[in-house]
VODO-537892 format. One line per 10 residues: their letters; for each residue x, y, z of N, C-alpha, C. Coordinates in Angstrom, 2 decimals. Layout:
A> X Y Z X Y Z X Y Z ~ ...
END
This chain:
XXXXXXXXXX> 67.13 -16.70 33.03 66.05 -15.79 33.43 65.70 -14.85 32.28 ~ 66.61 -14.27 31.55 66.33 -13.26 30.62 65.89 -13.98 29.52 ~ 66.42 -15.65 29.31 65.64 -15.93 28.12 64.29 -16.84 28.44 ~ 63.77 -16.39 29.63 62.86 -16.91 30.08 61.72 -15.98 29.45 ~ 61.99 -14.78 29.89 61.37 -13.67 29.64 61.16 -13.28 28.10 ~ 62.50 -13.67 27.42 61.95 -13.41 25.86 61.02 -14.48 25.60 ~ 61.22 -15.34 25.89 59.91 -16.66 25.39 58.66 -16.38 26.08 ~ 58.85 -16.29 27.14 57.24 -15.55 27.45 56.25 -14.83 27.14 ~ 57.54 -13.47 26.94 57.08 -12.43 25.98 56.83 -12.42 24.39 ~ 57.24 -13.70 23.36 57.65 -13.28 22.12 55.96 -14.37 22.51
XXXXXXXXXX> 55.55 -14.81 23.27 54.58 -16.32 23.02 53.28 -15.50 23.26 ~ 53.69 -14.92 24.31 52.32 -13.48 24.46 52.08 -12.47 23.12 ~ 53.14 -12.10 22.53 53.27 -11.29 21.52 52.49 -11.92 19.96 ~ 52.86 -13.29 19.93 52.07 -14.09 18.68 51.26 -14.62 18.69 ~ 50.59 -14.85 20.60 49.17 -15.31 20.40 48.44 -13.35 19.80 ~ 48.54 -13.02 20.45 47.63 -11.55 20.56 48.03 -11.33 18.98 ~ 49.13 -11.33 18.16 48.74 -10.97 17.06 48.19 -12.01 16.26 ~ 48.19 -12.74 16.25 47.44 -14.33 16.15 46.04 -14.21 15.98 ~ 46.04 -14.00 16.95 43.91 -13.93 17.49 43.85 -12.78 16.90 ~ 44.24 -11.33 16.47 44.25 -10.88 15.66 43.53 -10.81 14.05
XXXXXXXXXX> 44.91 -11.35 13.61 44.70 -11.88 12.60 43.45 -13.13 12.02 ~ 42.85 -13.47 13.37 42.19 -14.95 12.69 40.60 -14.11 13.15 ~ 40.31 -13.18 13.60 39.29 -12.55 14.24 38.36 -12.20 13.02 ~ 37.31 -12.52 13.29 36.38 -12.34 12.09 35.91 -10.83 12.05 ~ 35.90 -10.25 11.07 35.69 -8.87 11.11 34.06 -8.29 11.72 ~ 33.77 -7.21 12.10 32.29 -6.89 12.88 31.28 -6.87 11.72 ~ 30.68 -7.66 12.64 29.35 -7.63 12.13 28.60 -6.49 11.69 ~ 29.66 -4.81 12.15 28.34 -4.02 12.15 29.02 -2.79 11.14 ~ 30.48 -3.58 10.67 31.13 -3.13 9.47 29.92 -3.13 8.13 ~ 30.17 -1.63 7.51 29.47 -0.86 6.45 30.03 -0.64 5.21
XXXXXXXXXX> 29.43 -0.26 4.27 30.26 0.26 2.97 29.13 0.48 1.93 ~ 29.30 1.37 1.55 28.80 2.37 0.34 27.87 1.63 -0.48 ~ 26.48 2.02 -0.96 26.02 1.28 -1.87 26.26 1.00 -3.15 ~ 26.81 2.14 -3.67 27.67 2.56 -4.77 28.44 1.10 -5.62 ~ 28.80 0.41 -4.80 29.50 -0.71 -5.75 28.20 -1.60 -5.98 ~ 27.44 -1.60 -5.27 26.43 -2.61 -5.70 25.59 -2.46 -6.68 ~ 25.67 -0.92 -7.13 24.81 -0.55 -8.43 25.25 -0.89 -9.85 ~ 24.78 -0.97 -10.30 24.96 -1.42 -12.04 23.97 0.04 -12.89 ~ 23.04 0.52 -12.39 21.92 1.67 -12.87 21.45 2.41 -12.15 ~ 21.42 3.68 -12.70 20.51 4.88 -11.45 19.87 5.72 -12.93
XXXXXXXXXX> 18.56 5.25 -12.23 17.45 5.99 -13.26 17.09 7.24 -12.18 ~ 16.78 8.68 -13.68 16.66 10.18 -12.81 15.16 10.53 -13.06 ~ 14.33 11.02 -12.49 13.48 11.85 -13.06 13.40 12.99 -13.65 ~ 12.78 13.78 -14.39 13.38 15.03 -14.96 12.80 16.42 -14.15 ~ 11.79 17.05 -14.34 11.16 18.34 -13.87 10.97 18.27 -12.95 ~ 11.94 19.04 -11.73 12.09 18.76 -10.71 13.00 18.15 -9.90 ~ 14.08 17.41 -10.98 15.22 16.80 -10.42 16.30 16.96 -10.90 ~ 16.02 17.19 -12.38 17.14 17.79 -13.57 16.83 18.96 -13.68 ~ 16.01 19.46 -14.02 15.25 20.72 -14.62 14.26 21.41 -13.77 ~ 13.72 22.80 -14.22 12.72 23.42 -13.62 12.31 24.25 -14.33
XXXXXXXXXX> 10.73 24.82 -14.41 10.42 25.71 -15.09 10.69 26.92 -15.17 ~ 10.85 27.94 -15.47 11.44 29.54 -15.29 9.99 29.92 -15.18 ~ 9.82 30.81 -14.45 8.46 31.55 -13.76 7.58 30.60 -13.61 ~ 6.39 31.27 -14.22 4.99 30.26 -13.79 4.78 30.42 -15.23 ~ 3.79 28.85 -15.53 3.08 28.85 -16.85 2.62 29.71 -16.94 ~ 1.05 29.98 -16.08 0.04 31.31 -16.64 1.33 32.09 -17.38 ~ 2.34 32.78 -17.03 2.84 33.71 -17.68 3.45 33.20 -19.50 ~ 3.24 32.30 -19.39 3.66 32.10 -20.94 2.33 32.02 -22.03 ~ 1.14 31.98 -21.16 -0.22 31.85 -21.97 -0.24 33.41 -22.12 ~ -0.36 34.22 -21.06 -0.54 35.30 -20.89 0.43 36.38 -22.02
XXXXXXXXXX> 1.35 35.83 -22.12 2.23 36.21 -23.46 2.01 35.92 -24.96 ~ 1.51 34.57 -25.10 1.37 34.57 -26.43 -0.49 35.14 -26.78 ~ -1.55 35.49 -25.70 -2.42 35.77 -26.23 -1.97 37.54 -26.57 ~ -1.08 37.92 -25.37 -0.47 39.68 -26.31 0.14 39.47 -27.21 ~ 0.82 38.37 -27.90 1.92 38.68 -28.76 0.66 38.30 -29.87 ~ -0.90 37.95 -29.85 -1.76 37.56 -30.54 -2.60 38.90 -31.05 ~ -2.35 39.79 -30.28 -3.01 41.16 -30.05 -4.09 40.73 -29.39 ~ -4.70 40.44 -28.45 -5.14 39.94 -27.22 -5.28 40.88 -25.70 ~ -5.55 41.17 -25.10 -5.78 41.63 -23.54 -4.97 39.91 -22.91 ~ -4.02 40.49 -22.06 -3.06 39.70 -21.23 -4.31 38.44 -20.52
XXXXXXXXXX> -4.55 37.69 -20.47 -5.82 37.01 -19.92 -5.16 37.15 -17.99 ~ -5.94 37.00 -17.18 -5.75 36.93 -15.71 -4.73 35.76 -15.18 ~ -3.50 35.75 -14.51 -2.78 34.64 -14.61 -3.26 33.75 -13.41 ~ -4.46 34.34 -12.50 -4.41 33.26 -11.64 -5.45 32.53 -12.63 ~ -6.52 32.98 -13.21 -7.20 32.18 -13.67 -6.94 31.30 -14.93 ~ -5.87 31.58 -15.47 -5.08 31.27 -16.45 -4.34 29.87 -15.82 ~ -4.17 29.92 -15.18 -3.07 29.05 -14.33 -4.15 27.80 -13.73 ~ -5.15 28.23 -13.05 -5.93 27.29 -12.98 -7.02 26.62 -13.96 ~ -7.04 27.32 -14.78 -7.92 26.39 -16.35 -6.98 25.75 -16.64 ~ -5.27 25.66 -16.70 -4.62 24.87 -17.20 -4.34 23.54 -16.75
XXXXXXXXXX> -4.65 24.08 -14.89 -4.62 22.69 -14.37 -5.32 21.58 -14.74 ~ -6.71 22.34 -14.37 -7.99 21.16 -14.78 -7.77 20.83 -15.93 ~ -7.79 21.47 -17.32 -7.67 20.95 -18.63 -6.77 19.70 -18.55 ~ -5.16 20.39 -18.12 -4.38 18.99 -18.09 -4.81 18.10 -17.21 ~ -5.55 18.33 -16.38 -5.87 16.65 -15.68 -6.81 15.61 -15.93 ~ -7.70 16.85 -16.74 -8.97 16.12 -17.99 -7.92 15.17 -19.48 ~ -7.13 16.22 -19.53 -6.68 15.23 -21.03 -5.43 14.25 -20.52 ~ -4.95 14.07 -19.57 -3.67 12.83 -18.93 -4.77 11.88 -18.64 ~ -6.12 11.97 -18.26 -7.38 11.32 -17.64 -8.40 10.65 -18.99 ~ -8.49 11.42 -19.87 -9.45 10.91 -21.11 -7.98 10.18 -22.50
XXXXXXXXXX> -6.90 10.65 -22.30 -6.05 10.30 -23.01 -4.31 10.31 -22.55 ~ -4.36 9.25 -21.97 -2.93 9.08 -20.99 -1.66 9.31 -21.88 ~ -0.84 9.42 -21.42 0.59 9.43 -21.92 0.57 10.22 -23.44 ~ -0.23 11.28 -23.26 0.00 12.18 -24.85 -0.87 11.75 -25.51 ~ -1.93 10.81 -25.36 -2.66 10.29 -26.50 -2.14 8.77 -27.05 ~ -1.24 8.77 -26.20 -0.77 7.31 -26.86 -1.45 6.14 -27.03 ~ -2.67 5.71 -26.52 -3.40 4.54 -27.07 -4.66 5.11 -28.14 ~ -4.56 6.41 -28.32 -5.83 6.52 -29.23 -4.62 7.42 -30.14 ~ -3.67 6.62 -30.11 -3.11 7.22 -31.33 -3.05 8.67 -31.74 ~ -3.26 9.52 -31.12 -3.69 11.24 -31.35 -2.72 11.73 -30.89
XXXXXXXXXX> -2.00 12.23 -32.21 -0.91 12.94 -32.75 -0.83 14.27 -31.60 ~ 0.66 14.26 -31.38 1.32 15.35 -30.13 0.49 16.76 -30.47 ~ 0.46 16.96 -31.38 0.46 18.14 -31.54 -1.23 18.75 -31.21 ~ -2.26 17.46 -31.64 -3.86 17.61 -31.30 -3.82 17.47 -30.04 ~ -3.02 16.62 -29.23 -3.06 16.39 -27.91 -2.61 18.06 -26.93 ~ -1.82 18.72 -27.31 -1.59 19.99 -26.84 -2.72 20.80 -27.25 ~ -2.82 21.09 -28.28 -4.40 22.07 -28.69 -5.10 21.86 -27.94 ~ -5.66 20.47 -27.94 -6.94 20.62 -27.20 -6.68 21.27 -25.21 ~ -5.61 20.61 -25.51 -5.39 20.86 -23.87 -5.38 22.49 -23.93 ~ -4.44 23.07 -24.69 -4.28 24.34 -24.56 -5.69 25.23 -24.89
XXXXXXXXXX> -6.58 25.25 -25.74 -7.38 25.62 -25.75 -9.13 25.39 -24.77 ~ -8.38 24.17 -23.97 -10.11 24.06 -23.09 -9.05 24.89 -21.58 ~ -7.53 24.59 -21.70 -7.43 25.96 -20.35 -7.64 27.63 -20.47 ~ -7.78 28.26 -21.63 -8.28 28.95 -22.22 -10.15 29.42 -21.84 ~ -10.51 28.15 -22.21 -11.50 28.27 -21.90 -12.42 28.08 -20.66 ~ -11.72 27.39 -20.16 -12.02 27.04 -18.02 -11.00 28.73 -17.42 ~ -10.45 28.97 -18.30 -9.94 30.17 -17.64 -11.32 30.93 -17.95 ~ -12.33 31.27 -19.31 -13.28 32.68 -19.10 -12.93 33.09 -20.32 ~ -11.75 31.99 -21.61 -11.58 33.29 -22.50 -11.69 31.99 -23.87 ~ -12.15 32.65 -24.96 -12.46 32.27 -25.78 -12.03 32.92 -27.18
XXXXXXXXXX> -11.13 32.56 -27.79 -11.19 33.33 -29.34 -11.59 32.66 -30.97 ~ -11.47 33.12 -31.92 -12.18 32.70 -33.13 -10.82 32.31 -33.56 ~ -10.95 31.25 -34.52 -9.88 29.75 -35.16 -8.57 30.38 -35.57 ~ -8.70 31.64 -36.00 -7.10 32.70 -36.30 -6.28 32.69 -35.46 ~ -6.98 33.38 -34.43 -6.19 34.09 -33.31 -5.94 32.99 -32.70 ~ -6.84 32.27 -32.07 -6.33 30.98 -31.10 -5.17 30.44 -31.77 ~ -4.88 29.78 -33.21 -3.92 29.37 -33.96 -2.72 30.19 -33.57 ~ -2.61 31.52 -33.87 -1.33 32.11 -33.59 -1.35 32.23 -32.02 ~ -2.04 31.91 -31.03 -1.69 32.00 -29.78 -1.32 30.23 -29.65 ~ -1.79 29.29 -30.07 -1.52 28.42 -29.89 -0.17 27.36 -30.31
XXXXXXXXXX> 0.40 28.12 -31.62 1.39 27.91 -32.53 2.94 28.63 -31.74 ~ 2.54 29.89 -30.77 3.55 30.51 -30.00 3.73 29.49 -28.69 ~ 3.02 29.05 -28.30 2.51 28.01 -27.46 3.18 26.84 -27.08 ~ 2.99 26.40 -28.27 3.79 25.10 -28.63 5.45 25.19 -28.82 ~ 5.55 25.96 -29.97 7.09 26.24 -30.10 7.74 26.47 -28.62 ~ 7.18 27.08 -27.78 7.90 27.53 -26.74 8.13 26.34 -25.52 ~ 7.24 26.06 -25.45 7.65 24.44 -24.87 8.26 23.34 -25.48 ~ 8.11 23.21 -26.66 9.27 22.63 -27.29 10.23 23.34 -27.44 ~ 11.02 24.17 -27.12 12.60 24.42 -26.79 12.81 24.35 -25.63 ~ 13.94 24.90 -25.09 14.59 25.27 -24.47 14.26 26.52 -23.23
XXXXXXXXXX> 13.41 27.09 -23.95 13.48 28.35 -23.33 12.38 28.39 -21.96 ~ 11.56 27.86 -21.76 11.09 27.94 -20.50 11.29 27.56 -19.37 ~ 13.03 26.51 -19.59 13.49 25.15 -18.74 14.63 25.80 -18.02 ~ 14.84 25.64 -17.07 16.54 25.76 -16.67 16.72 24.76 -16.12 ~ 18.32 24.31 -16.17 18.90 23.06 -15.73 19.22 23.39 -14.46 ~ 19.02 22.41 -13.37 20.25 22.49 -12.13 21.49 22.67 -12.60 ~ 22.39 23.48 -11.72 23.73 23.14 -11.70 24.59 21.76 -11.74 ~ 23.62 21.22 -10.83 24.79 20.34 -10.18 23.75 19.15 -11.64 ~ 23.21 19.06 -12.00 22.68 17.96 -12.99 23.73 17.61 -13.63 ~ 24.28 18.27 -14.77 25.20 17.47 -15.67 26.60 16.74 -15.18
XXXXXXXXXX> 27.08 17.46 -14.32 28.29 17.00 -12.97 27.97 15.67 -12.87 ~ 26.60 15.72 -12.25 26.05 14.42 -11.46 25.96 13.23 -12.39 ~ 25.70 13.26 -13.29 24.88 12.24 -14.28 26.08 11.88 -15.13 ~ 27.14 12.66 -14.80 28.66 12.11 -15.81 29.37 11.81 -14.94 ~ 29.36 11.92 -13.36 29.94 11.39 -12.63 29.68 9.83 -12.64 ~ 28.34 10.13 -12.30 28.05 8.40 -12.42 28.04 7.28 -13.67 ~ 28.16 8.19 -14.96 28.53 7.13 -15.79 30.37 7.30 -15.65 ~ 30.80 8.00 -15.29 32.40 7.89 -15.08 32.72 6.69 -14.30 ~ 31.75 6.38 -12.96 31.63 5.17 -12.15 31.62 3.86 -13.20 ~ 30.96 3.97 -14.07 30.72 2.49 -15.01 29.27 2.25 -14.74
XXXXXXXXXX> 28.39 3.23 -14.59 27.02 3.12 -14.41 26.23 3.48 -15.54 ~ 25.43 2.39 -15.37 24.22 3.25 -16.51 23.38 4.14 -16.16 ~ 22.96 5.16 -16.97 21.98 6.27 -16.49 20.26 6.11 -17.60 ~ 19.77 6.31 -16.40 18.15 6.48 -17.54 17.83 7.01 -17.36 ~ 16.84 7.78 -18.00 16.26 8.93 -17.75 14.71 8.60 -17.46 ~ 14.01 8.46 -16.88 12.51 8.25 -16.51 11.63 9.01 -16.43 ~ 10.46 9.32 -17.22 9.95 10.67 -16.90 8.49 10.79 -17.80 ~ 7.47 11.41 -17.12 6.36 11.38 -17.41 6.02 12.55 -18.91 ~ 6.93 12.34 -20.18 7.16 13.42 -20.59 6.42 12.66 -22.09 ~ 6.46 13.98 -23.35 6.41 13.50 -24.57 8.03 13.57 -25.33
XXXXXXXXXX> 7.47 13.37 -26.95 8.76 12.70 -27.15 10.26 13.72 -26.87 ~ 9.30 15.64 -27.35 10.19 16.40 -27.57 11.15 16.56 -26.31 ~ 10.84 15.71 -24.93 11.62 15.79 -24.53 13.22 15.13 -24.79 ~ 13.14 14.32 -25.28 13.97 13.15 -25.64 15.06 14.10 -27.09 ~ 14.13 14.55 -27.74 14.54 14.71 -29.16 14.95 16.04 -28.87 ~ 14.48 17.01 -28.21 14.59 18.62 -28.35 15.49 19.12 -27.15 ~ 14.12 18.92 -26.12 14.49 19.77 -24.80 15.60 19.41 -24.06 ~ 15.81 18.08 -23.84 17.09 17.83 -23.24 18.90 17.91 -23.67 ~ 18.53 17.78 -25.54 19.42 18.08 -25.64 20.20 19.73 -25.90 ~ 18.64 20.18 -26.33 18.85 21.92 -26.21 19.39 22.67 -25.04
XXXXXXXXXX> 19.36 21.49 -23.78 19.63 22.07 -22.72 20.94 21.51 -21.72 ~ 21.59 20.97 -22.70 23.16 20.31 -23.00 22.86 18.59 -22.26 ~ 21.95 18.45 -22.16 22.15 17.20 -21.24 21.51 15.93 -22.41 ~ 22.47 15.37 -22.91 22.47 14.70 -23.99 22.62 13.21 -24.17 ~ 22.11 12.48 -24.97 21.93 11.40 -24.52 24.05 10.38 -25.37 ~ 24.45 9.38 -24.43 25.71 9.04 -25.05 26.45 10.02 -24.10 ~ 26.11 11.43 -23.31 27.56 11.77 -22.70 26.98 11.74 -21.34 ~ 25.56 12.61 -21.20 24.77 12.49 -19.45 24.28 11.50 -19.29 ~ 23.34 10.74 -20.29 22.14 9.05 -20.17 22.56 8.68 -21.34 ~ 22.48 7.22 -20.67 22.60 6.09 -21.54 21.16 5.30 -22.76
XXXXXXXXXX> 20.38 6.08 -21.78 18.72 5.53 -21.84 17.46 6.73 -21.70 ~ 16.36 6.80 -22.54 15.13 7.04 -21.75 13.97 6.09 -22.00 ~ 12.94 6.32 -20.86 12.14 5.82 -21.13 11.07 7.02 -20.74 ~ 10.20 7.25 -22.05 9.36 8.34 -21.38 7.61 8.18 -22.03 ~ 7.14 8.47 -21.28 5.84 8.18 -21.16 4.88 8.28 -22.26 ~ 5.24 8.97 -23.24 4.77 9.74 -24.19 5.13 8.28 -25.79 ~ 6.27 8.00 -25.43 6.55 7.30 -25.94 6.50 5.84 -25.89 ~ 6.12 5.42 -24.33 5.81 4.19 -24.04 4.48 3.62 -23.98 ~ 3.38 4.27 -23.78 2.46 4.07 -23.30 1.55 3.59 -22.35 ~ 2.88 4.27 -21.11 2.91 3.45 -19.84 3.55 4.93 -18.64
XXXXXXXXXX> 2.65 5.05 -18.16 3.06 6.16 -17.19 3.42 6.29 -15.34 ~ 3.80 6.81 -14.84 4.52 6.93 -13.70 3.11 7.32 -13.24 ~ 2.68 6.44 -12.17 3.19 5.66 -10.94 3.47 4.37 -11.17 ~ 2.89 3.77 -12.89 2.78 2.13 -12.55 4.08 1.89 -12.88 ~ 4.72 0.86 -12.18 5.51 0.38 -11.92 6.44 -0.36 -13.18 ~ 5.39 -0.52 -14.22 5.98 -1.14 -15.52 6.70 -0.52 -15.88 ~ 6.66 1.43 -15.99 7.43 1.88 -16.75 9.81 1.85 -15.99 ~ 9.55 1.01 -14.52 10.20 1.22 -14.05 11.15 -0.36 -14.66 ~ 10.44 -1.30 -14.81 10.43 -2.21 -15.09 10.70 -2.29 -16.79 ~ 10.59 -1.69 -17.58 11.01 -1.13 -18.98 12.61 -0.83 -18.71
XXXXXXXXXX> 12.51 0.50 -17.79 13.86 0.91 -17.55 15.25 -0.20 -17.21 ~ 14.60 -0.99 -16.18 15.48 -2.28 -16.07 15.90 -3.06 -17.46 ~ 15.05 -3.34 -17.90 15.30 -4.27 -19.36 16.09 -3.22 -20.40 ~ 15.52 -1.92 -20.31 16.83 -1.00 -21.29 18.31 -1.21 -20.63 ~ 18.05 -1.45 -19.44 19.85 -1.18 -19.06 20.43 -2.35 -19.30 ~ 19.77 -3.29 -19.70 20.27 -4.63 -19.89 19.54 -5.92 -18.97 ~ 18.66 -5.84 -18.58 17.91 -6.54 -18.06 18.70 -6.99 -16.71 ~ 19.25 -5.75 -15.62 19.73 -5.84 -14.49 18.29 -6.46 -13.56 ~ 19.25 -6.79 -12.22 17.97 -7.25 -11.25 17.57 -5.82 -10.26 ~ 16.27 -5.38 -10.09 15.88 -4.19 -9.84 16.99 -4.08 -8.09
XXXXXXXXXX> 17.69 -4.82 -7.23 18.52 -4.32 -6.63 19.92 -3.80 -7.24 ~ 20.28 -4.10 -7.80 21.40 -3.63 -8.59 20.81 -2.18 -9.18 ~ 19.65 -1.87 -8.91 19.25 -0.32 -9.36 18.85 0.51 -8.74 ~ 19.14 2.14 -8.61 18.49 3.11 -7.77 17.66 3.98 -8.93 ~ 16.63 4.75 -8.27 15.65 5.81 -8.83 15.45 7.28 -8.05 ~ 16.05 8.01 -8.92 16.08 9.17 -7.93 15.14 10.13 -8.52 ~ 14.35 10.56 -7.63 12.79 11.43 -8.32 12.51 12.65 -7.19 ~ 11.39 13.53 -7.56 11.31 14.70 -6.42 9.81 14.16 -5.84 ~ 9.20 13.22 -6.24 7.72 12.42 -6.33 7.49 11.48 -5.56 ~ 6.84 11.45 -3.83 7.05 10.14 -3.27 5.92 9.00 -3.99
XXXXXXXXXX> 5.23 9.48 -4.57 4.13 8.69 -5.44 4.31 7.98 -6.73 ~ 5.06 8.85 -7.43 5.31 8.69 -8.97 6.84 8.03 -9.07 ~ 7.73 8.70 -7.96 9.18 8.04 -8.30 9.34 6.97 -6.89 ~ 9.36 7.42 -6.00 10.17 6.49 -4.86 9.22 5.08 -4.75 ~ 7.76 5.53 -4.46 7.02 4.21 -3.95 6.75 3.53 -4.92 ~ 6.34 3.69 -5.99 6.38 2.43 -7.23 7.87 2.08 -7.75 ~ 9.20 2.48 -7.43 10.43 2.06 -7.25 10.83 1.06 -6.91 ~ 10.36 1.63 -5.80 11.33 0.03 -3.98 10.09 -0.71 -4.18 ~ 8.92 -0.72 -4.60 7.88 -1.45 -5.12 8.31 -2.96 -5.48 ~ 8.85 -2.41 -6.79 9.98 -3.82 -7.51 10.77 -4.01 -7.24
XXXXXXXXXX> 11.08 -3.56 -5.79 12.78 -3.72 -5.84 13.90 -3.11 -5.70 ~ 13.81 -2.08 -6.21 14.91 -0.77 -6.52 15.27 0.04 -5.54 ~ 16.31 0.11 -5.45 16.80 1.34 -3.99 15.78 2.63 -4.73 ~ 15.85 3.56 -3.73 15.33 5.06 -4.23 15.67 6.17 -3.25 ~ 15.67 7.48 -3.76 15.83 8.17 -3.05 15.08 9.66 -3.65 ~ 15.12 10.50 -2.84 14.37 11.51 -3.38 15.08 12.87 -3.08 ~ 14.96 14.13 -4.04 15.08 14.84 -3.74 13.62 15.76 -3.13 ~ 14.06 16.95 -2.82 13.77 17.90 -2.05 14.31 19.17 -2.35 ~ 14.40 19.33 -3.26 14.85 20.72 -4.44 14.39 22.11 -3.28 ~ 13.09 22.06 -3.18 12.15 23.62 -2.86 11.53 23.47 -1.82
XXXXXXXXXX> 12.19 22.47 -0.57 11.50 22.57 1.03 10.24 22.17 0.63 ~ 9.70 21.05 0.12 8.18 20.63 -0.04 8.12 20.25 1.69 ~ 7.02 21.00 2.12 6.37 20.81 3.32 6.09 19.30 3.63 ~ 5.79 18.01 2.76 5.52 16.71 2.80 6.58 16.25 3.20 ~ 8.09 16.84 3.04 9.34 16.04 3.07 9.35 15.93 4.55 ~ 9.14 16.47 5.45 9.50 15.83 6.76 8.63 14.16 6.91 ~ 7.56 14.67 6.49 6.72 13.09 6.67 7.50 12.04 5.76 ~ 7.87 12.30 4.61 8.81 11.51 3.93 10.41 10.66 4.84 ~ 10.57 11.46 5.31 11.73 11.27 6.16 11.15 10.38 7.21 ~ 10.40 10.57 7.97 10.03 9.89 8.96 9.03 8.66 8.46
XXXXXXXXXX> 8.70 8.46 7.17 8.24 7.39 6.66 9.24 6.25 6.21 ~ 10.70 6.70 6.54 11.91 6.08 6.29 12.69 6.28 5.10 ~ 11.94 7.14 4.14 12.28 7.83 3.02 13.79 8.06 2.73 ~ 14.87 8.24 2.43 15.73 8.60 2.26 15.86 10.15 1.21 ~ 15.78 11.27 1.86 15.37 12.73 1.23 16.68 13.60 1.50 ~ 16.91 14.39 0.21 18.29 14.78 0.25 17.97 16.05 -0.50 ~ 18.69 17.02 -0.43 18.03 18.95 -0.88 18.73 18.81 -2.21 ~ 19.24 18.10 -3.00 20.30 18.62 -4.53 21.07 16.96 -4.85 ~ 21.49 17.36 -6.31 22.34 16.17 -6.31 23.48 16.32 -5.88 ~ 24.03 16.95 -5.20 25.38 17.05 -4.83 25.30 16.30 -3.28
XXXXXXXXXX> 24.50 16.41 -2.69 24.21 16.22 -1.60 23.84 14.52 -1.93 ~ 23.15 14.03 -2.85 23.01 12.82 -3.30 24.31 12.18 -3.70 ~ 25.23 12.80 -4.42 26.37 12.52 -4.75 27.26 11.72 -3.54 ~ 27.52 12.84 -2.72 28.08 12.41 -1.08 27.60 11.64 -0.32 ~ 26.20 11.33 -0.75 25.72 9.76 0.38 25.48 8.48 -0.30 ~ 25.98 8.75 -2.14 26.26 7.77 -2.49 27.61 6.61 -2.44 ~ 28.64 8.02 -2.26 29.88 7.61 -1.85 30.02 7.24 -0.42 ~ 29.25 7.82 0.95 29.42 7.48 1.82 29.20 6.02 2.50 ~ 29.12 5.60 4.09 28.46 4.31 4.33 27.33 4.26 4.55 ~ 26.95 5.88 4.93 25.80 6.19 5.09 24.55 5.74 4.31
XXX> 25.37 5.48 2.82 24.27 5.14 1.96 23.92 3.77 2.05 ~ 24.24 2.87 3.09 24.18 1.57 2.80 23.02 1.42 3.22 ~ 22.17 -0.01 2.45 20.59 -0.31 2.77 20.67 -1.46 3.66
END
């Protein structure tokens, strides 16, 4: 009787761990996207970086430091718009197919917002307002970095990832500003590709497609794009292919529609960080 009972019991005991063991795991088992990446291209202004105050206030400075009357910053602010959307419009990516050197490409811009602002000066003065102008956007000094940026971008090459940098910029970003502002290429990115230099600008999709072939000519799933732009970064992204995701830095009022457009929208990279590692992040 009792060794009836162990055989009964030991036969019950090795089917159940049996069937166990031979049970195919669930279907509705998850895991991190994170191993599937090979590249995560960033955008910059706005995702790395941000401007310190408002432009008008840096025009408004170099026409006093010109001996000048401070010009009006709302109207200052809006001649700059239009100007820049006249010269990205008559001469894309810096001038890059008509060949016109960085530096004519800023003048003119800087001097017709000047002038859609109401203000006008003679070839001296504009020069030394325009020469303060320039220098100052080429450094450092009008930019601040996120916190969490350099963390982020060495975390993920710590992963064994490549990083690019993507961005609707000229060259001094590449050469000056980014590294003036510790985020350097060899320790934060592996890569840029920037607009100024390509002759190919964000939204079209080529310049995303560049980025792939810099990292080694990965297949655009093996890649994510993280931008603050549902136009310029996410939708010409997953376009080709590419996971994406977006930040949401400054509560842009559009981000709820983003979200509910299926968007994947996250407030910082730290917060990007944690749903890269999670299952949450899986597509």
């Amino acid at each position: 009787m009792i060794m009836l009972f162990f055989k009964i019991n030991f036969e019950v005991q090795y089917f159940a761990v049996n069937n166990i063991a031979t049970k195919a795991p669930p279907i509705c088992a998850t895991m991190s996207i994170l191993p599937k990446l090979r590249c995560v291209t960033v955008d910059v202004t706005g995702t790395l970086m941000a401007y310190k105050g408002e432009l008008g206030d840096y025009y408004c400075m170099a026409a006093k430091a010109a001996g000048r009357p401070c010009p009006d910053y709302k109207r200052m602010h809006e001649g700059f718009k239009l100007a820049y959307k006249d010269m990205a419009k008559n001469y894309p990516c810096f001038g890059f197919a008509a060949k016109m050197p960085n530096i004519v490409w800023w003048k003119t811009c800087v001097r017709d917002s000047y002038v859609r602002a109401g203000y006008e000066y003679d070839e001296e003065t504009f020069e030394k307002i325009f020469r303060r102008i320039y220098a100052s956007f080429g450094s450092s000094a009008p930019y601040t970095v996120f916190p969490d940026s350099k963390p982020f971008l060495r975390w993920l090459r710590g992963k064994g990832l490549k990083v690019g940098i993507v961005s609707n910029a000229e060259y001094r970003y590449r050469d000056v500003i980014l590294p003036a502002l510790g985020l350097n290429e060899g320790s934060e990115w592996d890569f840029g590709v920037f607009s100024g230099l390509e002759g190919i600008e964000k939204p079209d999709p080529k310049i995303y497609k560049i980025a792939l072939e810099r990292a080694g000519n990965i297949a655009p799933e093996e890649a994510l794009h993280i931008g603050d732009s549902i136009r310029k970064d996410y939708e010409p992204a997953k376009s080709i292919g590419m996971h994406a995701l977006l930040l949401d830095r400054f509560k842009t009022p559009e981000a709820e529609e983003w979200r509910k457009s299926g968007g994947v929208v996250l407030p910082d990279l730290i917060a990007a960080q944690e749903w890269l590692s999670s299952e949450k992040s899986t597509y």
